[in-house]
C-alpha positions as CSV (number, residue, x, y, z in Angstrom):
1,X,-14.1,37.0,10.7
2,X,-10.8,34.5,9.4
3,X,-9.2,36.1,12.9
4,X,-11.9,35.4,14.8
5,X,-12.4,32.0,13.8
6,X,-8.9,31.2,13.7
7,X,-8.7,32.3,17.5
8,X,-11.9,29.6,18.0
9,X,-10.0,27.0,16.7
10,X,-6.8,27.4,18.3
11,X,-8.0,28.4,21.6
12,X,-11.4,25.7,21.7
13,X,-13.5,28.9,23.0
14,X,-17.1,28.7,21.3
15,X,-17.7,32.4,22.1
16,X,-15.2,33.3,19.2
17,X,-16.9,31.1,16.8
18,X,-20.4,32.8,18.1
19,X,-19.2,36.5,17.4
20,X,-17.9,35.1,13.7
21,X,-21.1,33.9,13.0
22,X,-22.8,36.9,14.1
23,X,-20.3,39.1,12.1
24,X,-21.2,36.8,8.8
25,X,-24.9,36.9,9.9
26,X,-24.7,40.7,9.9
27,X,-23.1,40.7,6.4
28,X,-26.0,38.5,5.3
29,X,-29.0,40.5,7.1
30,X,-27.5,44.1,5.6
31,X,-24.7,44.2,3.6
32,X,-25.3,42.1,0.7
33,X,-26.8,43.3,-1.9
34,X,-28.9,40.7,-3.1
35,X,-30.6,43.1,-6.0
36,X,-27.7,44.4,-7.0
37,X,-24.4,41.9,-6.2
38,X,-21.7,42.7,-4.3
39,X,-21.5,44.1,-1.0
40,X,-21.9,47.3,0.5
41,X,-18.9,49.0,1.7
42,X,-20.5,50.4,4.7
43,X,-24.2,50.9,6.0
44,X,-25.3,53.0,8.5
45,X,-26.8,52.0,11.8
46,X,-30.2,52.0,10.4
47,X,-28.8,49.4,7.4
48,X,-28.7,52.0,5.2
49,X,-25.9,51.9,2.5
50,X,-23.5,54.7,2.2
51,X,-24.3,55.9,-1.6
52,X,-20.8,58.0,-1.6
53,X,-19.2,54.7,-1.1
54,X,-18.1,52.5,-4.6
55,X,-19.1,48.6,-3.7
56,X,-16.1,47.4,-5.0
57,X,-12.8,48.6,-5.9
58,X,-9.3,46.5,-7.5
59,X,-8.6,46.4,-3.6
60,X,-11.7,45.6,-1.9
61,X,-13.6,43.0,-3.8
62,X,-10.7,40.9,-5.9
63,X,-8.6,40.3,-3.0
64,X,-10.4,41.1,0.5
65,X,-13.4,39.8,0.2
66,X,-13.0,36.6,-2.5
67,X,-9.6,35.8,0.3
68,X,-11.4,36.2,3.5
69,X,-14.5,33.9,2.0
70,X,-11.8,31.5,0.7
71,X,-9.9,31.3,4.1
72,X,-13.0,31.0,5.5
73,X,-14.1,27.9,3.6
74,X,-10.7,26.4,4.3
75,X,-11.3,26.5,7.8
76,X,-15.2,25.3,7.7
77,X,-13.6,22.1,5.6
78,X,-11.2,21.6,8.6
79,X,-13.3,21.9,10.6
80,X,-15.8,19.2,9.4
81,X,-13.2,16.7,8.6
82,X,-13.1,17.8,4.7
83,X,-9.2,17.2,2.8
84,X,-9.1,19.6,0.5
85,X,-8.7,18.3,-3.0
């Protein structure tokens, strides 16, 4: 998603920034969690989590997913006009 929306706003094309917030609308619909925390690692096509599949390891959650979500909000700040503090 960080490439993808990084592509929208270098390049200006809007489609970019649709197929990010499709892929973060997807994460939202069936990959969270939201009895449990976390997200699943992987789901089947049906939504279906894979149950051999940990939710988070020391690679995964810590740095992945907390840097992609940070990188994200960087860029949403940007792109409404925010300064960081």
């Amino acid at each position: 998603m960080v490439g993808l929306v990084d592509a929208a706003l270098r390049t200006g094309d809007a489609a970019l920034m649709d197929r990010a917030e499709q892929g973060w609308d997807f994460i939202e619909r069936v990959m969270m969690d939201r009895a449990g925390g976390e997200w699943f690692w992987r789901v089947d096509a049906a939504g279906r989590p894979d149950p051999s599949m940990p939710k988070a390891t020391s690679w995964k959650e810590p740095y992945h997913q907390v840097r992609a979500c940070l990188q994200l909000i960087e860029r949403a700040r940007r792109l409404r006009g925010v300064e960081q503090a």
